[in-house]
C-alpha positions in Angstrom: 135.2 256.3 396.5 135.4 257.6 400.1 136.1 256.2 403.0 132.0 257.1 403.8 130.4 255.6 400.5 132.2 252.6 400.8 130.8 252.1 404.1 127.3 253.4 403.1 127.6 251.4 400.5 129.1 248.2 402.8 125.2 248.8 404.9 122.9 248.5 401.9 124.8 245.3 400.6 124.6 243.7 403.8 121.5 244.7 404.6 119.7 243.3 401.1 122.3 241.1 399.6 119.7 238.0 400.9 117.2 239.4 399.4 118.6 240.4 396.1 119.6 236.8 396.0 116.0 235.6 397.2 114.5 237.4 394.0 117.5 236.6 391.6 117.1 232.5 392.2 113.2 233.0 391.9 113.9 234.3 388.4 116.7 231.5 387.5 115.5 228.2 389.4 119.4 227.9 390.5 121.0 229.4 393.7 124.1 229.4 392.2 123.5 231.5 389.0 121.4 233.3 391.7 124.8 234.3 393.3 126.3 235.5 389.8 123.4 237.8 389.3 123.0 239.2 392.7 127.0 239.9 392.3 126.9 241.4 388.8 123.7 243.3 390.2 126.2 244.6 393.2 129.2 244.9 391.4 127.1 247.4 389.1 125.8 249.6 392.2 128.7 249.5 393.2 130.1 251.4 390.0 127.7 254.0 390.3 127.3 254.5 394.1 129.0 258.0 394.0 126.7 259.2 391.0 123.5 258.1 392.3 121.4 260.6 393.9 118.5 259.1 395.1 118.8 257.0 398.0 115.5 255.9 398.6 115.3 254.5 394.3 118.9 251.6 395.2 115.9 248.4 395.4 114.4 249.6 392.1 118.2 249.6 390.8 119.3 246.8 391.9 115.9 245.2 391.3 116.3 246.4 387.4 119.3 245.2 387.2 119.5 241.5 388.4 115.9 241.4 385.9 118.0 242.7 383.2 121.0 240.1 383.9 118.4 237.3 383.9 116.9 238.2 380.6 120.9 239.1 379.1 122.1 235.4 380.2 118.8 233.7 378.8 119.9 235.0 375.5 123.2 233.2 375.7 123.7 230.3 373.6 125.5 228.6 376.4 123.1 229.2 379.1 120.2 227.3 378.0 118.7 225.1 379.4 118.9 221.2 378.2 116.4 218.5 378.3 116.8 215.1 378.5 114.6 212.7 378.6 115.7 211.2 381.4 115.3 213.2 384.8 117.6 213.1 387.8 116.2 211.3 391.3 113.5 213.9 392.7 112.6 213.4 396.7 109.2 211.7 397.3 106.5 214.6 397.9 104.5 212.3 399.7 107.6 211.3 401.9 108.7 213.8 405.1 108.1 216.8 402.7 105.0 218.7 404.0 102.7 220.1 402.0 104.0 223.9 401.6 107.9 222.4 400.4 106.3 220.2 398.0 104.1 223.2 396.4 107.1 225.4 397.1 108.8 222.5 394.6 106.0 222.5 391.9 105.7 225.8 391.4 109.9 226.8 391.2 109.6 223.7 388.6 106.9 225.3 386.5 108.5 228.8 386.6 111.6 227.6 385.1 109.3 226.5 382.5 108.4 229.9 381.7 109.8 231.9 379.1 112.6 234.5 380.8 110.6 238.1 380.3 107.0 236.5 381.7 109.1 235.0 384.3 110.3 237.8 385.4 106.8 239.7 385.5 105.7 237.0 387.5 108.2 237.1 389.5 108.1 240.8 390.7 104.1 241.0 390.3 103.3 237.9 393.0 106.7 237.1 394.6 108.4 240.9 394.8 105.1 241.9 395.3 104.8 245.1 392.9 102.1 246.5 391.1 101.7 246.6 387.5 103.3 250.0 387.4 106.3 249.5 389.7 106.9 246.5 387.3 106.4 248.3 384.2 109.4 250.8 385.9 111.8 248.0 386.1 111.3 246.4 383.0 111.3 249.9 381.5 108.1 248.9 379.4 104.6 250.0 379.3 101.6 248.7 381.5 100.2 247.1 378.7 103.0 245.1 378.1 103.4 243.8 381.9 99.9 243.0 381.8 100.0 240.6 378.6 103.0 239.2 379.9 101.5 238.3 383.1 98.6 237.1 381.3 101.3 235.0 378.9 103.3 233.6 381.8 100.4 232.8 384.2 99.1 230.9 381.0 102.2 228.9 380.4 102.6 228.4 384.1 99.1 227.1 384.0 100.0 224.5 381.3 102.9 223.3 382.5 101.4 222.9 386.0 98.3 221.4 385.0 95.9 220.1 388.0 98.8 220.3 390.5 97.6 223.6 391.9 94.2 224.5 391.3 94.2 227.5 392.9 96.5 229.1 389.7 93.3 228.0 387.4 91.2 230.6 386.3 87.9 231.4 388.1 85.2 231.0 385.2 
């Protein structure tokens, strides 16, 4: 690469490396395999800097590619998650923890919960803030299917939350 793209290329990571890794630990529950993804995410812009074109379309890459690394590593045998019956020490919600942390808490709990694909749809439809289309772009899938997985993972999020947040039931 050039002396130029690499520092083009210097810009855009430092200017959304935070929040690459913002939407990478939303999907995973853990800031460090947060780091891993947002790197490999990086690493792999940063293979195709010089072919890519389009400016303005680097989020949706990147965006695509961390989603994509999330669902590759949930496949892996030794990446799953564990449970045990016993728990490790939690802080006291009722404690010094205000109100937003502790729901802040509940709900990263339950999303970990959810299966890998829905959590990824929930993740970019209420935390990334896209629309059903923009999310059916970076999952490369159709509306239809980001709309049953929303409906899927809002379900299972729903389950596992129970009466903790009532605002996530539905209105009937």
């Amino acid at each position: 690469m050039e002396q130029r793209e690499e520092q083009e290329f210097a810009e855009y990571f430092a200017a959304r490396r935070d929040a690459v890794r913002r939407t990478a630990y939303l999907m995973c529950g853990d800031w460090h395999r947060a780091d891993d993804l947002a790197q490999t995410a990086f690493v792999a812009l940063h293979r195709k800097w010089n072919k890519i074109r389009d400016r303005e379309a680097l989020d949706a890459y990147v965006r695509r590619t961390v989603v994509r690394a999330v669902i590759d590593e949930s496949r892996r045998p030794w990446r799953r998650e564990r449970f045990t019956d016993q728990l490790p020490d939690r802080p006291d919600a009722t404690g010094e923890i205000g109100d937003a942390v502790a729901t802040r808490h509940v709900l990263l709990d339950g999303l970990r919960k959810v299966p890998p694909r829905q959590r990824a749809v929930l993740v970019l439809r209420f935390l990334e803030g896209l629309d059903v289309a923009a999310a059916a772009k970076v999952l490369k899938c159709t509306e239809g299917t980001v709309k049953s997985q929303t409906a899927r993972g809002l379900e299972t999020l729903r389950a596992e939350l129970g009466d903790v947040l009532d605002d996530l039931r539905p209105a009937t």
